[in-house]
C-alpha positions as CSV (number, residue, x, y, z in Angstrom):
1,X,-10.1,3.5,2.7
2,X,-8.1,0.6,1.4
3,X,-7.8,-2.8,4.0
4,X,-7.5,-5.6,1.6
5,X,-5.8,-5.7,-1.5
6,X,-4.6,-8.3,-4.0
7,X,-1.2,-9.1,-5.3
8,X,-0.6,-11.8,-7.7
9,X,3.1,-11.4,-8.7
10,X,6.0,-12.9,-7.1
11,X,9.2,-11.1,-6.0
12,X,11.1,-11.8,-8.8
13,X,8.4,-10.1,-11.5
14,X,8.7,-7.1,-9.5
15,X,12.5,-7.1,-9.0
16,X,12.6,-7.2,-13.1
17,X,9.3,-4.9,-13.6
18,X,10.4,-1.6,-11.1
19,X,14.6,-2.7,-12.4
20,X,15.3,-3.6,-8.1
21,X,17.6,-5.8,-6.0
22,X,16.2,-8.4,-4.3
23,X,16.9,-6.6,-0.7
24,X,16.0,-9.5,2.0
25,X,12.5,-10.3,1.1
26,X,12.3,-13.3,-0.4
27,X,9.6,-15.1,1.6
28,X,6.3,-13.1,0.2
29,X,3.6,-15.4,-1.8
30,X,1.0,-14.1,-4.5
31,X,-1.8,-13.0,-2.5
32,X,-5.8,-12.4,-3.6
33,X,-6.8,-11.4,0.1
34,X,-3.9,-9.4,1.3
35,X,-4.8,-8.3,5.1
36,X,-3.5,-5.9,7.6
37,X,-0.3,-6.9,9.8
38,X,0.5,-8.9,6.4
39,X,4.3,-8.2,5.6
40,X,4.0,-7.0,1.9
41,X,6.4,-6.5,-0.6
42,X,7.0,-2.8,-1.5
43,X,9.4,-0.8,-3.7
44,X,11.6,1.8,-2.0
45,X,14.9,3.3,-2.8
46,X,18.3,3.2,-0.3
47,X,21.6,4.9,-1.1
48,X,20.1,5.7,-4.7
49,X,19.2,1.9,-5.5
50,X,15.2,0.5,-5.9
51,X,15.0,-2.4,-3.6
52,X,12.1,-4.7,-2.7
53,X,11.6,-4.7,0.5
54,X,9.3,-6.6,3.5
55,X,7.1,-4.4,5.1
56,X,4.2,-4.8,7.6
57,X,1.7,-3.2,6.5
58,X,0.0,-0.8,8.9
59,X,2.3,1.5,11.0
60,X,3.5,0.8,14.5
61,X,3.3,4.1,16.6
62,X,6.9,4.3,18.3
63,X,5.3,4.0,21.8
64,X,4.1,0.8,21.1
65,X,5.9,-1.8,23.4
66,X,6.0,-4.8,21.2
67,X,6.1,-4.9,17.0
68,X,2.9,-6.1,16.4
69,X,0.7,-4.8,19.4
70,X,-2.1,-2.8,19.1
71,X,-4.6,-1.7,16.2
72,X,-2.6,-1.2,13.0
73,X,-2.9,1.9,11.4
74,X,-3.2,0.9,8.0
75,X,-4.3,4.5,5.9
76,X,-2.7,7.5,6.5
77,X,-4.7,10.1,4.8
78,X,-3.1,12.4,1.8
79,X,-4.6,15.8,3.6
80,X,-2.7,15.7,6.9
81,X,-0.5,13.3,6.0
82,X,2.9,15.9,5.8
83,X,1.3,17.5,8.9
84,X,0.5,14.8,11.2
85,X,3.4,14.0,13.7
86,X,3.1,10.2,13.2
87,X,3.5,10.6,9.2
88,X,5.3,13.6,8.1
89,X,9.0,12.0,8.8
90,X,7.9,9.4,6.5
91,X,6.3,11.0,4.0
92,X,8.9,13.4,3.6
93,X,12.2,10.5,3.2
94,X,10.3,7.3,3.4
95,X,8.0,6.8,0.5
96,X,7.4,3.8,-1.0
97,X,5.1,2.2,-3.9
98,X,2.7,-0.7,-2.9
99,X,1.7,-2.6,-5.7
100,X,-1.5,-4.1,-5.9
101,X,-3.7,-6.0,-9.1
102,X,-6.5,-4.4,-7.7
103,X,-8.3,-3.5,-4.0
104,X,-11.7,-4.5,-2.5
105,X,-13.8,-2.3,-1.0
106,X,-17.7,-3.1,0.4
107,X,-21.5,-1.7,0.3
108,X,-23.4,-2.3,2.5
109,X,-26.8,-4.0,1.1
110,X,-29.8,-5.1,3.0
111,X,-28.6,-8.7,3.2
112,X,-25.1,-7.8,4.1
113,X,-21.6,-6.0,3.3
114,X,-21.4,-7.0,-0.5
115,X,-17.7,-6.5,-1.1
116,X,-16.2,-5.4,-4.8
117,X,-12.7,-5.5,-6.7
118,X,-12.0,-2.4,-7.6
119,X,-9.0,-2.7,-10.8
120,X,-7.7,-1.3,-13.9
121,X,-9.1,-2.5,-17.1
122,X,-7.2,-5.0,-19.0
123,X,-5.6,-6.3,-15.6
124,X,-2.8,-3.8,-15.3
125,X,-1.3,-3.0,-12.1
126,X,-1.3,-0.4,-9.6
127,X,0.9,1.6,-7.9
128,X,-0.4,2.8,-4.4
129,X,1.6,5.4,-2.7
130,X,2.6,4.1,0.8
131,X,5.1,5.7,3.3
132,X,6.9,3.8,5.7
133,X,8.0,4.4,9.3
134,X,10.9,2.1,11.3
135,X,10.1,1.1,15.1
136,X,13.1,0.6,17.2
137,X,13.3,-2.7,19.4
138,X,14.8,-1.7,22.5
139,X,14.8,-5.0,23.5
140,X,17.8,-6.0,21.3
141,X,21.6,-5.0,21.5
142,X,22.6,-1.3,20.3
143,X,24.3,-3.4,17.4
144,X,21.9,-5.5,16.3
145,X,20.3,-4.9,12.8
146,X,17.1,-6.5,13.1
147,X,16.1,-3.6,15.7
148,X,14.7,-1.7,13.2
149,X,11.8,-3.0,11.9
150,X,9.6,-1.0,9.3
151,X,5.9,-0.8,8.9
152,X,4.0,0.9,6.4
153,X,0.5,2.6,5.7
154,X,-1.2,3.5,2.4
155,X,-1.9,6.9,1.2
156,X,-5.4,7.4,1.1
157,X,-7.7,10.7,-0.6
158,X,-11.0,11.4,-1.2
159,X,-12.5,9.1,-3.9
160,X,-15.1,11.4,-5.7
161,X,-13.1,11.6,-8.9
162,X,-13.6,8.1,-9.4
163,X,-16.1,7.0,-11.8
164,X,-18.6,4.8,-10.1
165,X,-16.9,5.1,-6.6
166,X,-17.8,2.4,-4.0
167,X,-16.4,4.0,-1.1
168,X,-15.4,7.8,-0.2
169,X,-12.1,6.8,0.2
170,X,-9.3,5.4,-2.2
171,X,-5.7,4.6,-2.5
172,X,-3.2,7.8,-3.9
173,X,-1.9,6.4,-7.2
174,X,1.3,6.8,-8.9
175,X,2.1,6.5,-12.9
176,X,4.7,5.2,-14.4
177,X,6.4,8.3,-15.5
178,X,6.3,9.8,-11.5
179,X,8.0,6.5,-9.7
180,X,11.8,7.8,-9.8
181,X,10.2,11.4,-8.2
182,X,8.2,9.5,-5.6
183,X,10.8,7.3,-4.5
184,X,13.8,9.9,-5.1
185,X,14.9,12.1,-1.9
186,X,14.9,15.1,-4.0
187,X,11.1,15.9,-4.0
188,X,9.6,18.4,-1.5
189,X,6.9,17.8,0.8
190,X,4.8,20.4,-1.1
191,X,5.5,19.2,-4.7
192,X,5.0,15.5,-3.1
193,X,1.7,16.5,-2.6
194,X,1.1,18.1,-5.7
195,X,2.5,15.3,-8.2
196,X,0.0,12.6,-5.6
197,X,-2.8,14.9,-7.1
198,X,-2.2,14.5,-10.6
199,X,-1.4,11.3,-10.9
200,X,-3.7,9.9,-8.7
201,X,-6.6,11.6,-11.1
202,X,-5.1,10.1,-13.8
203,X,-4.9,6.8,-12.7
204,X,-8.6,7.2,-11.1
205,X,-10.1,8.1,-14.0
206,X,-8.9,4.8,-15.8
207,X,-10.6,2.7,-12.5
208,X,-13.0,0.1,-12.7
209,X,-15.0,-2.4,-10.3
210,X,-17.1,-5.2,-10.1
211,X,-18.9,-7.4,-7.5
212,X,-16.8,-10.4,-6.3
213,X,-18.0,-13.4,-4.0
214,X,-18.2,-12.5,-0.2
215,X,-15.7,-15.5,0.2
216,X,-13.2,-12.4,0.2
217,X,-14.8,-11.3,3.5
218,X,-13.1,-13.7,5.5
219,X,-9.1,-13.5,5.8
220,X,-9.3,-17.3,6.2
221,X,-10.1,-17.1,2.3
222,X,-7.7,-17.0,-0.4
223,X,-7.0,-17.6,-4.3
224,X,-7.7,-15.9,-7.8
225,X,-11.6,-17.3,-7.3
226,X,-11.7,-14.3,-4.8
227,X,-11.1,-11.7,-8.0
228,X,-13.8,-13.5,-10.4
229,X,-17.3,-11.2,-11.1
230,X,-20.2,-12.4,-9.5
């Protein structure tokens, strides 16, 4: 499972980093305690171009009434994910990259849920494989652009091949080299699936974690104190 993740960078590092337009987003802030419902910058591609985009994270079902009603669904697991009738649309011509310094995940101890900052060594980023799904306000005119508003959820897999895992679960990971695949419209379902299983090994086996202060386990909390080894 991933539900808090830490972004440090502002729009304009990514916009030169991933070589994207601006989009619309302009309003997101460096974040160490990044929470659900959170509108997050993510990378996607439109008409062939890389844009960073706003996107709530954690997918609005279509049947929901109102935007931000309801529990968000935040992971959408890697083994139904093409199958499941919620995700597959997306997955197959929505994917996106969710870029993160790092995640936290939590163990459970005898004197309470110690959480921990899982990260590559030497501070380099990650690229989370996210899909994204649009939710029509029927509220609003037929003409009206803001009626489509997008949401997003993280692809999640099994976390065994990570060395020292902290949870069962983990983000899907992309390299470098697999970003103009993920994001193109040319990849199939099946070999969507496939390249997710590669590279996410590869970037697993590179993973690292430590214990961080249990500030981090309140939303209220933020700042790069959250990220320091405890």
């Amino acid at each position: 499972m991933c539900g808090r993740f830490a972004m440090n960078k502002e729009t304009d590092d990514l916009i030169q980093e991933y070589v994207a337009r601006g989009g619309d987003f302009r309003d997101w802030r460096p974040s160490y305690n990044v929470t659900p419902t959170t509108v997050v910058p993510v990378i996607r591609q439109r008409d062939g171009v890389r844009e960073i985009a706003g996107v709530r994270w954690g997918i609005v079902p279509p049947s929901s009434p109102t935007f931000g009603g309801g529990k968000p669904i935040i992971n959408a697991r890697v083994e139904t994910v093409a199958s499941n009738g919620l995700f597959s649309s997306a997955f197959a011509s929505h994917r996106c990259i969710v870029p993160a310094l790092g995640y936290y995940e939590w163990q459970v101890t005898p004197d309470g849920k110690q959480p921990y900052f899982v990260h590559r060594p030497g501070g380099g980023d990650m690229m989370m494989a996210g899909i994204i799904r649009p939710w029509l306000d029927r509220s609003l005119p037929k003409d009206d652009p803001a009626r489509w508003r997008l949401s997003m959820a993280i692809v999640t897999r099994d976390a065994h091949v990570a060395p020292g895992e902290v949870h069962d679960r983990m983000p899907s990971f992309l390299t470098p080299e697999s970003v103009d695949d993920w994001l193109g419209d040319h990849l199939s379902v099946d070999n969507a699936l496939r390249m997710l299983e590669l590279t996410s090994l590869e970037v697993a086996n590179d993973l690292d974690f430590y214990a961080v202060s249990r500030q981090v386990n309140s939303v209220r909390n933020d700042g790069p104190q959250l990220i320091e080894a405890v």
